[in-house]
DRENDO-1510 file (C-alpha; in Angstrom, 1 decimal, always signed):
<recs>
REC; n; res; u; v; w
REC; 1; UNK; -33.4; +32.4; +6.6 .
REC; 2; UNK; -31.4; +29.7; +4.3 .
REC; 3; UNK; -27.9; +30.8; +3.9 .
REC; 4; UNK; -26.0; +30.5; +0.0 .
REC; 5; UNK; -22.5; +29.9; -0.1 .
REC; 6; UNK; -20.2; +31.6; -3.4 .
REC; 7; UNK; -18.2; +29.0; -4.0 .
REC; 8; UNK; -15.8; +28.9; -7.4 .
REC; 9; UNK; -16.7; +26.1; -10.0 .
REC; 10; UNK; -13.1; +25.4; -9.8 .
REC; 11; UNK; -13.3; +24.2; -6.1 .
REC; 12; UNK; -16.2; +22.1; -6.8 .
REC; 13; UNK; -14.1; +20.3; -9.8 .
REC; 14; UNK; -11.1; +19.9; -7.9 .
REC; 15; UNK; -13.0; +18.1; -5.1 .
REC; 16; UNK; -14.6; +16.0; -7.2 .
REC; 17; UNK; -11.0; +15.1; -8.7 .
REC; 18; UNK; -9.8; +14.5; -5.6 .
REC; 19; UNK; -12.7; +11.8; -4.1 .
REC; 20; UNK; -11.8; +10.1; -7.8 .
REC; 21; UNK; -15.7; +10.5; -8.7 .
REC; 22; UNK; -17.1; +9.3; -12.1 .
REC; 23; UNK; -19.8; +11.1; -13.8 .
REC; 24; UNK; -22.0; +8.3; -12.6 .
REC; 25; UNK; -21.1; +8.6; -9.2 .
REC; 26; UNK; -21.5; +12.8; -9.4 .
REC; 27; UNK; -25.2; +12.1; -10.5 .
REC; 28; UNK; -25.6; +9.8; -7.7 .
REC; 29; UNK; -24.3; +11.9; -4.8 .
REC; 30; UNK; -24.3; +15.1; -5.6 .
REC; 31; UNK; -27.0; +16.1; -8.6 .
REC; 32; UNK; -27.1; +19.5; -7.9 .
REC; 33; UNK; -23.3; +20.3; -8.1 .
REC; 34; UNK; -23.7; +20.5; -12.2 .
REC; 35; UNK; -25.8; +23.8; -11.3 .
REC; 36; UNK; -23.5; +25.0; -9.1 .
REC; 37; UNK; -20.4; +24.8; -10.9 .
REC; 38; UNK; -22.6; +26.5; -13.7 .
REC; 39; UNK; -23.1; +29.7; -11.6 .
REC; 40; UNK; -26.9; +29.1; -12.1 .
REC; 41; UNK; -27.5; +28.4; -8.4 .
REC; 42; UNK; -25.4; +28.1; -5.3 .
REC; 43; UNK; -25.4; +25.1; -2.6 .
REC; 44; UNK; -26.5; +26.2; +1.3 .
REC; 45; UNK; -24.9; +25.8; +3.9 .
REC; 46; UNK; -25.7; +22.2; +4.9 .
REC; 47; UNK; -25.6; +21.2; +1.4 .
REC; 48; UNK; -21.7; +22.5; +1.4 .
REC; 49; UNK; -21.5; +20.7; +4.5 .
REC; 50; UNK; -22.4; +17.2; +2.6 .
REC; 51; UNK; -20.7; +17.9; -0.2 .
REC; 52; UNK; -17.3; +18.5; +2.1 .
REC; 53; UNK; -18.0; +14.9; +4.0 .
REC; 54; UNK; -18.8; +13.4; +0.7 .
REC; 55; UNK; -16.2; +14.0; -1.2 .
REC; 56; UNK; -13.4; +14.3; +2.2 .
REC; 57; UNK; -12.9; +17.5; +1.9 .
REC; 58; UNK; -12.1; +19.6; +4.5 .
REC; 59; UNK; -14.4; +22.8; +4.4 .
REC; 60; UNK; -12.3; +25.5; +4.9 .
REC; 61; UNK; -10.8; +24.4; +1.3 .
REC; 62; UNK; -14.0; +26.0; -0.1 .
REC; 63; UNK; -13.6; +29.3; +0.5 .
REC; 64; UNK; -10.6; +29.6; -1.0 .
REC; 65; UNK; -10.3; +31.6; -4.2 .
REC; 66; UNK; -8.1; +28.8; -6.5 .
REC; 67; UNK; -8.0; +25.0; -5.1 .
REC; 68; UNK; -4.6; +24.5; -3.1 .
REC; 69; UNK; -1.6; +22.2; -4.3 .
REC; 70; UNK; -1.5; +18.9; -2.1 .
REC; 71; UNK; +1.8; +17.3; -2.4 .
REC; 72; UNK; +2.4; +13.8; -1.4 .
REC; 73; UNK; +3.9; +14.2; +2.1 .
REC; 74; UNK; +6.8; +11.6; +1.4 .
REC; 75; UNK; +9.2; +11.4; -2.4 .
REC; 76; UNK; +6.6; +10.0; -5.1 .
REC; 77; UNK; +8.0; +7.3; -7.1 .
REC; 78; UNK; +5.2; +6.1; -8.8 .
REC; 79; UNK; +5.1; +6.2; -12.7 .
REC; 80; UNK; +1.8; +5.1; -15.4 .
REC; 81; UNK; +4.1; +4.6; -18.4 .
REC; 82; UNK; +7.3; +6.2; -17.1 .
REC; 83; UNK; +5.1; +9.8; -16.7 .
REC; 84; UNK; +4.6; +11.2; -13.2 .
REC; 85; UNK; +1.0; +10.6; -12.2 .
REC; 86; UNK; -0.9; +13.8; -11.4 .
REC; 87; UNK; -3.5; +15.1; -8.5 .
REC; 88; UNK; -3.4; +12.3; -4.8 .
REC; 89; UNK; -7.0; +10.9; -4.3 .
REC; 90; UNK; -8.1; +11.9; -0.8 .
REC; 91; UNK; -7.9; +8.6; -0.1 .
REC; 92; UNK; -4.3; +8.2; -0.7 .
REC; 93; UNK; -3.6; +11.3; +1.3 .
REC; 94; UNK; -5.6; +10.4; +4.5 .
REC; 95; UNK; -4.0; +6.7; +4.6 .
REC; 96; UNK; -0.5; +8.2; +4.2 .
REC; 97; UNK; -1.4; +10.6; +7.5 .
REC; 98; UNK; -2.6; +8.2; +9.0 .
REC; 99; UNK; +0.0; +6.0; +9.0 .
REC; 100; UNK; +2.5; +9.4; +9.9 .
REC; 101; UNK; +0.1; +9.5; +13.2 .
REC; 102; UNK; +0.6; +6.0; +13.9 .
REC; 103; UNK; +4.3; +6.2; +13.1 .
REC; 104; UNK; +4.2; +9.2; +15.2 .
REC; 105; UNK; +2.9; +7.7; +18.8 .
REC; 106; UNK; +5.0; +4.1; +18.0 .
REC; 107; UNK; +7.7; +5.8; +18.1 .
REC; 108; UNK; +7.3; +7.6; +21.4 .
REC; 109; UNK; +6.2; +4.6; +22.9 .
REC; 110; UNK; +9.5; +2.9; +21.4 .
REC; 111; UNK; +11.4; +5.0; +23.1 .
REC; 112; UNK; +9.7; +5.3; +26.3 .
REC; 113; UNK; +10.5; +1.4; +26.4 .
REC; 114; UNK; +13.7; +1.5; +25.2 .
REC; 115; UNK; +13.0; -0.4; +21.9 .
REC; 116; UNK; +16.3; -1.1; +20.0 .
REC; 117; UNK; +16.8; +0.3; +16.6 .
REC; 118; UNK; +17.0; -1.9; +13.6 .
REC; 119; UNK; +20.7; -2.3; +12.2 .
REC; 120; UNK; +19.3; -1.8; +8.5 .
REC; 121; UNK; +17.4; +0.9; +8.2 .
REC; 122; UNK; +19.6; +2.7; +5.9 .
REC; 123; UNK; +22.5; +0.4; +5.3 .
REC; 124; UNK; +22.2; +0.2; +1.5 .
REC; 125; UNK; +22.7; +2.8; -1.6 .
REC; 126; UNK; +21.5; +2.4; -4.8 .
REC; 127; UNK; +25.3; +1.1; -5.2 .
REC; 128; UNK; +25.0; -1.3; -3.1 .
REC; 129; UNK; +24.7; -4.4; -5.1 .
REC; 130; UNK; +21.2; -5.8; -5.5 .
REC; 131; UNK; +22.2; -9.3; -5.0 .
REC; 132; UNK; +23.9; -8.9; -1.6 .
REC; 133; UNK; +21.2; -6.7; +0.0 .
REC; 134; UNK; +18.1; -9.8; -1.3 .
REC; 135; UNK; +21.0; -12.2; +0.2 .
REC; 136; UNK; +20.9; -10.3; +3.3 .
REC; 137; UNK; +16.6; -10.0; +3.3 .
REC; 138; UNK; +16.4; -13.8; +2.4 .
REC; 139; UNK; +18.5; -14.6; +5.6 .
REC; 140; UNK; +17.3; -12.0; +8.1 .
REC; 141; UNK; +13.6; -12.6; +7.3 .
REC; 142; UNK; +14.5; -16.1; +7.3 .
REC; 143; UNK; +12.5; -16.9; +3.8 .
REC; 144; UNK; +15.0; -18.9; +1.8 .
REC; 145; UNK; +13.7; -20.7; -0.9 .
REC; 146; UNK; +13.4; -23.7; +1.0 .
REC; 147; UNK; +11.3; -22.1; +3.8 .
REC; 148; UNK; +9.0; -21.6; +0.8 .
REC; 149; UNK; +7.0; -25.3; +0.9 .
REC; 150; UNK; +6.1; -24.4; +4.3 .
REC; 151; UNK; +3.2; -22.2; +3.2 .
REC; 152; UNK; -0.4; -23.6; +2.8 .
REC; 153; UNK; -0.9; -20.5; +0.3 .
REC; 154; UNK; -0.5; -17.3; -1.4 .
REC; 155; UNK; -2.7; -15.9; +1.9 .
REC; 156; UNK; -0.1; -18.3; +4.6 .
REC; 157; UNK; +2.9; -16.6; +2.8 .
REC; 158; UNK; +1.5; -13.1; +2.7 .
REC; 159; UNK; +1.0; -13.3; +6.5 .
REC; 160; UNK; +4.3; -15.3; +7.1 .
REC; 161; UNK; +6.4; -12.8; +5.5 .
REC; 162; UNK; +4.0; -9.8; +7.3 .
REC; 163; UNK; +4.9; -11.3; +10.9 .
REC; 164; UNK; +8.7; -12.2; +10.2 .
REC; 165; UNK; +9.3; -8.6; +8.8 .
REC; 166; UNK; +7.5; -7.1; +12.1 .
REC; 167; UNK; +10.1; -9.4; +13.8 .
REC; 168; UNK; +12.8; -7.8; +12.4 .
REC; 169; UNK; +11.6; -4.5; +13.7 .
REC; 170; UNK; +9.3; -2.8; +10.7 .
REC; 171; UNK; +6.1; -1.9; +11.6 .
REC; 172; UNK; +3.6; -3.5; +8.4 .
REC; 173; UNK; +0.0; -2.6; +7.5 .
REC; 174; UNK; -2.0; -4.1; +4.8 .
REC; 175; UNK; -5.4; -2.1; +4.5 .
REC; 176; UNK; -7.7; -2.1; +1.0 .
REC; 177; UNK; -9.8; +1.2; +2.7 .
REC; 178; UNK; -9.0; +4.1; +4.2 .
REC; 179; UNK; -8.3; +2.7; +8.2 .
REC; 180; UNK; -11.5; +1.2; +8.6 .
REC; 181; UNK; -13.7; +2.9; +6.4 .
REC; 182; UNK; -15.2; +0.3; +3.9 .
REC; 183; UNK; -16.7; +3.0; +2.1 .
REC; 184; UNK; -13.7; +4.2; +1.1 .
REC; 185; UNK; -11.9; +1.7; -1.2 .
REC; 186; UNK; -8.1; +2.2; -2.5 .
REC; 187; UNK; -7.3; +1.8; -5.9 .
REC; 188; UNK; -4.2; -0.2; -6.0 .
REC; 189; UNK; -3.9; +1.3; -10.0 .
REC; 190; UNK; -3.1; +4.5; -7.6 .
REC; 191; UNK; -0.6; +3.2; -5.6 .
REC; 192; UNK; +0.9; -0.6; -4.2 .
REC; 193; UNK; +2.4; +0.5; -1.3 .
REC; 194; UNK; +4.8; +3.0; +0.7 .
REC; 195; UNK; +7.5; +2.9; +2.7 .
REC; 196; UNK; +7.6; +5.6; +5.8 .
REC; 197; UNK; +11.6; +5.2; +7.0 .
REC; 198; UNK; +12.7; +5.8; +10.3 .
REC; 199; UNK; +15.9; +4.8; +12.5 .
REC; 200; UNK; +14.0; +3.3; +15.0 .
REC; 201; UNK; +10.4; +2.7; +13.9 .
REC; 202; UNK; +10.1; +1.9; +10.2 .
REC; 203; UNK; +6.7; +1.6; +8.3 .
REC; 204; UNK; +5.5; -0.5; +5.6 .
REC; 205; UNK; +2.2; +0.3; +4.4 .
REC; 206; UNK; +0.6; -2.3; +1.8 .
REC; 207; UNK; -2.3; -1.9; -0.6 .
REC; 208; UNK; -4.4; -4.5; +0.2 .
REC; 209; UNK; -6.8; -4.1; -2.9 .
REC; 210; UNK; -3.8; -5.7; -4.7 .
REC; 211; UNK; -3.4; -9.3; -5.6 .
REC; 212; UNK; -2.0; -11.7; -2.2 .
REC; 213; UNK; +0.8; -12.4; -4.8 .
REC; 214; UNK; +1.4; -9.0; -5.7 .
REC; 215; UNK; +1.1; -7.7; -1.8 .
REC; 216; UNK; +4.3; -10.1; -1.3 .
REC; 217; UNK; +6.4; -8.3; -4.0 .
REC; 218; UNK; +5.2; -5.0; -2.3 .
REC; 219; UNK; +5.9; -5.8; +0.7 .
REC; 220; UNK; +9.9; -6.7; +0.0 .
REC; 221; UNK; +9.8; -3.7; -2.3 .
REC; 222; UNK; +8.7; -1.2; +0.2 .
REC; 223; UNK; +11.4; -3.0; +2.8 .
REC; 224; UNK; +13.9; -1.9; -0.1 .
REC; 225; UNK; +13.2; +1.3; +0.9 .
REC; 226; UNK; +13.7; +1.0; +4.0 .
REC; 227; UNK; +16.9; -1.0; +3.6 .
REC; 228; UNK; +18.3; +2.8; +1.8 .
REC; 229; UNK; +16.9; +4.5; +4.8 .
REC; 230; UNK; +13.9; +6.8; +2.5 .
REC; 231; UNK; +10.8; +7.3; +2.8 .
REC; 232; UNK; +8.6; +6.3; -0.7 .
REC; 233; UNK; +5.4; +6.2; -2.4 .
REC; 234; UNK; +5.5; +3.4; -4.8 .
REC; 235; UNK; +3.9; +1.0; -7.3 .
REC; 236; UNK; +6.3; -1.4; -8.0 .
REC; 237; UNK; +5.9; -1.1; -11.8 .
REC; 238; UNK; +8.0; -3.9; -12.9 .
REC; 239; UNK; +8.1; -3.1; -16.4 .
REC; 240; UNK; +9.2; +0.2; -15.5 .
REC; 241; UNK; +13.2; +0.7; -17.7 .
REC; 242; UNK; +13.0; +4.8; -16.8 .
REC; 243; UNK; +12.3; +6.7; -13.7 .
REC; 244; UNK; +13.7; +7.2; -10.4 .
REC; 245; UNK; +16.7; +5.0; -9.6 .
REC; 246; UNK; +15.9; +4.3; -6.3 .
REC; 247; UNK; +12.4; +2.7; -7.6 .
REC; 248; UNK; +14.4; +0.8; -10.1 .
REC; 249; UNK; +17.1; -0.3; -7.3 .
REC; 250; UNK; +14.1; -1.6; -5.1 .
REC; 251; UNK; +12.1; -4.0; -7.7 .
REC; 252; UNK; +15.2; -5.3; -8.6 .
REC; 253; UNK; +16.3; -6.5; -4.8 .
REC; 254; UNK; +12.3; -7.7; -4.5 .
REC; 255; UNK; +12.8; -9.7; -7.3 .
REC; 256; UNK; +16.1; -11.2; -6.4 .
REC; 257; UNK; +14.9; -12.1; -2.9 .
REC; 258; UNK; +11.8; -14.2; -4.7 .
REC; 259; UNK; +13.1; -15.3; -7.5 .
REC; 260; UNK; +17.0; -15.7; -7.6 .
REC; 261; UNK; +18.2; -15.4; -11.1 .
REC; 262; UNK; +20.7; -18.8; -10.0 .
REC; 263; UNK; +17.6; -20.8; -9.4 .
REC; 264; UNK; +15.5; -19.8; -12.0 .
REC; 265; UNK; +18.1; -20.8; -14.7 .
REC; 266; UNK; +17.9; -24.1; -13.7 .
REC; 267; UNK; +14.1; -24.1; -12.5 .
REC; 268; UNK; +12.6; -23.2; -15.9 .
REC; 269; UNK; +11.8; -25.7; -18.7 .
REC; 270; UNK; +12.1; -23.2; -21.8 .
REC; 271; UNK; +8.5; -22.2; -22.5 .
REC; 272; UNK; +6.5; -19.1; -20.7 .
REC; 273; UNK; +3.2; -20.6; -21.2 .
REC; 274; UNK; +1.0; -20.3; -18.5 .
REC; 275; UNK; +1.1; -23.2; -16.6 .
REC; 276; UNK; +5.2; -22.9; -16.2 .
REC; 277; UNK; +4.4; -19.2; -15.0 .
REC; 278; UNK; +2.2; -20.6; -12.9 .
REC; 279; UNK; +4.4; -24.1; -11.6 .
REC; 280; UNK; +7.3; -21.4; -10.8 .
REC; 281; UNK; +4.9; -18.9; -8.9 .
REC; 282; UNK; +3.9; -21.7; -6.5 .
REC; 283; UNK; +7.6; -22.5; -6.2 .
REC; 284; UNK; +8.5; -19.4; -5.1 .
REC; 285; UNK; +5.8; -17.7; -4.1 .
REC; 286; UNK; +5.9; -15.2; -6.4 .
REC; 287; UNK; +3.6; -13.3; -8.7 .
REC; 288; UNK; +4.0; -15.0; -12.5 .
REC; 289; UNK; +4.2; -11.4; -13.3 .
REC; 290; UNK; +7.4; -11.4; -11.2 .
REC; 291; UNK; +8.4; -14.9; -12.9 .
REC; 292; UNK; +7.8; -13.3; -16.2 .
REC; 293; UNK; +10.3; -10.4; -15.4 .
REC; 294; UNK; +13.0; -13.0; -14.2 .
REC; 295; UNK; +12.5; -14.8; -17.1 .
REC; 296; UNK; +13.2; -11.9; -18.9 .
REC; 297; UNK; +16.2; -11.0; -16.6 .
REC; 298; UNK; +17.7; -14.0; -16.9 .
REC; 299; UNK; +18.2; -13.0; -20.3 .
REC; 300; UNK; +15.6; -16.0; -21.4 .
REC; 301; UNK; +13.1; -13.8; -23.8 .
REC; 302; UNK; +13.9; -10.4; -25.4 .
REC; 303; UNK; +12.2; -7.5; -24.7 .
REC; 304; UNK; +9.3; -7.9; -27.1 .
REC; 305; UNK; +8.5; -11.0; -26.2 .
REC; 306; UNK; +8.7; -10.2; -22.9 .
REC; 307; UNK; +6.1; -7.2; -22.9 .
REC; 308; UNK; +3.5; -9.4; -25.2 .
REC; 309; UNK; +3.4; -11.8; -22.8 .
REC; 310; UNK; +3.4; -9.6; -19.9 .
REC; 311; UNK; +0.2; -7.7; -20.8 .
REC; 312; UNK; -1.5; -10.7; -22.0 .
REC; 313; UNK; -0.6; -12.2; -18.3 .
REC; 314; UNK; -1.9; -9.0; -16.6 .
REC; 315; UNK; -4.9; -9.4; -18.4 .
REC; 316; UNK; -5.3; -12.8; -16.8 .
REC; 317; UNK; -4.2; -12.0; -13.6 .
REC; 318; UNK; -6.7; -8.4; -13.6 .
REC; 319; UNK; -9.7; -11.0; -14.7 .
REC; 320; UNK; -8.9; -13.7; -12.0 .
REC; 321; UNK; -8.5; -10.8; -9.0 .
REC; 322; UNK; -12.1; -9.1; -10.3 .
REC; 323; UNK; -14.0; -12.4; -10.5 .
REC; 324; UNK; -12.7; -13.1; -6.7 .
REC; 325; UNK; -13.8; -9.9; -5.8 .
REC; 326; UNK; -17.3; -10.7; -6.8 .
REC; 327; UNK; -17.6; -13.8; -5.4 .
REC; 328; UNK; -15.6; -12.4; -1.9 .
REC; 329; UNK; -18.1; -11.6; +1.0 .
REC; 330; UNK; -15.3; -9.1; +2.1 .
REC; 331; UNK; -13.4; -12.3; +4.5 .
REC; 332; UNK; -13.4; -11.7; +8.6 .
REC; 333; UNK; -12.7; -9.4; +9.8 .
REC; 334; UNK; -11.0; -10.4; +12.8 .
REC; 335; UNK; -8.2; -12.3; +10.8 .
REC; 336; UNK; -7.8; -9.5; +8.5 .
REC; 337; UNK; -7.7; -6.5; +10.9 .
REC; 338; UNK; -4.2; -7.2; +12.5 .
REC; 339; UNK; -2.7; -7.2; +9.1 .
REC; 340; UNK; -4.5; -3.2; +8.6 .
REC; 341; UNK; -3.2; -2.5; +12.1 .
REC; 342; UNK; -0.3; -4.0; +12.1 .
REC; 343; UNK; +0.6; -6.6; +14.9 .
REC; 344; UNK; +3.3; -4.8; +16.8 .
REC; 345; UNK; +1.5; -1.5; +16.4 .
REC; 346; UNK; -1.6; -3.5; +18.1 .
REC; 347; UNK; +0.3; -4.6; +21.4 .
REC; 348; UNK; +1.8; -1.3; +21.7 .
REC; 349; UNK; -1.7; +0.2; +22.2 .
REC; 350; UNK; -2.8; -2.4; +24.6 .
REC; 351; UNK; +0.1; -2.3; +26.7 .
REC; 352; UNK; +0.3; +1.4; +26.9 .
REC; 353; UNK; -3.4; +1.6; +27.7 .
REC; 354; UNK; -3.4; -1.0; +30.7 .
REC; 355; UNK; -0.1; +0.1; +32.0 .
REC; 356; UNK; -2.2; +3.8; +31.7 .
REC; 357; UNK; +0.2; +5.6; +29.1 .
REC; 358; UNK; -2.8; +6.1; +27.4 .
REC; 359; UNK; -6.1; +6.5; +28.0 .
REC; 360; UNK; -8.9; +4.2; +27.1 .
REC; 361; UNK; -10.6; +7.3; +25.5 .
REC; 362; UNK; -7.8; +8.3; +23.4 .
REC; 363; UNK; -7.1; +4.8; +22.3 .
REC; 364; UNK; -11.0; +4.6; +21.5 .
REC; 365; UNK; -11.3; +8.2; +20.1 .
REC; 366; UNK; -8.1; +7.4; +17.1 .
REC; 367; UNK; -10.3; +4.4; +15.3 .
REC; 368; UNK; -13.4; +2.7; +17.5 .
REC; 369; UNK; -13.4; -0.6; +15.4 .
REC; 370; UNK; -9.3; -1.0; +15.8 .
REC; 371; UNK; -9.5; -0.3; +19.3 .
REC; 372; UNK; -12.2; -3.0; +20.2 .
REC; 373; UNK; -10.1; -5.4; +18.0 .
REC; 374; UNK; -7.3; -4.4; +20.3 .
REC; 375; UNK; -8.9; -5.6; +23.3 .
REC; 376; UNK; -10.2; -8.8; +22.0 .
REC; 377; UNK; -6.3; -9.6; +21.5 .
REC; 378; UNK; -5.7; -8.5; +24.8 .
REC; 379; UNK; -8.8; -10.9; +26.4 .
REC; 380; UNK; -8.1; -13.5; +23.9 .
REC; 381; UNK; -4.6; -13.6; +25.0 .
</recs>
């Protein structure tokens, strides 16, 4: 006997809000949902089941009589136009618990071993003036401007500052799916990055859908963060003049530890075309969105001109990342999975496992394809 749930239309919508589904993408995966949100017929059993897996949902949710309200789990400081942004994908939601789990068993393992606790992890306030705490991040990370000509590339600095920001005890992963799902592809118009802050095991998590260029700027925002000791979901909207304060405080450190408004001034030659956005960026190794909003800073365009060219230069920049997205095979994987797992986070596992703290099938069960990269580190090394 085949078994019909009563589920209500509402459920079905919200779940298809949540997976961030199209219309298109509805059709294609789930063409009978349109009947059942009508009331005409109702899904079985296994169909639910599919459904639930399809859209990661858990099932229970579905026989509830009104969808629940999922809150971000850390303070959302996100804004699309200086509005608060509504309903978390599923997507966001499962990489932000994911990296709590993570966060969770580093830090037992920390302290099982005695690892010392970082001296900044909430040493700032929003009072705390911007240009002494990028001072501070410039000299600790050791990424003065002229450590700069030492990278090959946008990709050489991304992974440059990712390892000396892991040295200073922060715990950094840059993922573009959800852990290692490549079905399940962040939307870095979502979210850029958050900051999970702890006294002794701080996280950075990185969208890595994002531009390399923009994934730097993240990266020193979401340190920021940790510098005031809070936790934050964030998109680093630089042309943000509204919102939280402590979102506003953090862009403006980022852009002060890239671009120093004392360089700048005598770095740029008067024009914002293109090619000086570009000359600059290389300089500093900085988005030319980022160069822009110096520019700007420095007092060197008002704000009109300054927004103009800033869309037009998103524009540019939104064309350039989709045309190497379609000409990417996806890059290899064994070069980009430390940066997803993050390195520190990596030997942790591996040391805990061979010195028997934990169990090979515990390490395999929490993510098959992270562990087996674990252990080609471990054989490799």
């Amino acid at each position: 006997m085949t078994v019909h749930i009563d589920v209500g239309p509402n459920l079905f919508l919200w779940a298809i809000r949540r997976a961030g589904w199209d219309e298109e993408t509805v059709e294609r995966r789930a063409p009978k949902v349109g009947k059942w949100i009508a009331g005409t017929h109702r899904p079985t059993l296994k169909q639910l089941q599919a459904f639930a897996k399809d859209t990661h949902t858990p099932f229970g949710m579905f026989f509830l009589s009104d969808p629940p309200v999922e809150n971000v789990p850390i303070p959302d400081m996100r804004t699309i136009g200086n509005a608060a942004i509504p309903q978390p994908s599923a997507d966001l939601l499962d990489t932000i618990y994911l990296c709590q789990e993570r966060q969770d068993w580093y830090r037992a393992y920390a302290r099982d071993n005695a690892i010392v606790e970082p001296e900044f992890v909430g040493s700032a306030t929003i009072r705390t003036p911007t240009s002494y705490v990028a001072s501070q991040m410039r000299h600790l990370l050791t990424f003065e401007l002229s450590d700069r000509h030492l990278f090959r590339n946008w990709q050489d600095a991304l992974r440059q500052l990712i390892d000396r920001i892991e040295d200073i005890g922060v715990l950094v992963m840059v993922n573009g799916i959800v852990g290692a799902n490549t079905h399940r592809k962040l939307n870095p118009r979502e979210f850029r990055g958050f900051a999970l802050a702890d006294p002794l095991v701080p996280l950075i998590f990185v969208n890595g859908a994002d531009t390399k260029a923009a994934q730097i700027f993240t990266n020193i925002h979401e340190l920021a963060h940790i510098w005031l000791g809070e936790s934050a979901l964030s998109d680093a909207a630089m042309t943000a003049i509204g919102g939280e304060a402590e979102e506003l405080w953090c862009n403006l450190v980022a852009a002060e530890v890239l671009v120093p408004l004392s360089a700048l001034r005598d770095d740029y030659r008067g024009e914002a075309s293109t090619e000086e956005l570009e000359r600059l960026a290389k300089k500093y190794r900085a988005s030319t969105l980022v160069v822009l909003k110096r520019i700007y800073d420095a007092q060197l365009l008002n704000w009109h001109e300054f927004r103009q060219l800033y869309d037009e230069e998103r524009e540019r920049v939104i064309h350039i990342l989709e045309t190497q997205r379609g000409d990417s095979s996806g890059g290899n994987y064994y070069y980009t999975q430390p940066l997803r797992l993050s390195r520190r986070f990596a030997q942790a596992v591996v040391s805990s496992t061979y010195e028997g703290s934990t169990t090979y099938r515990d390490a395999y069960r929490s993510s098959p394809r992270e562990w087996c990269f674990c252990l080609s580190i471990k054989q490799a090394g």
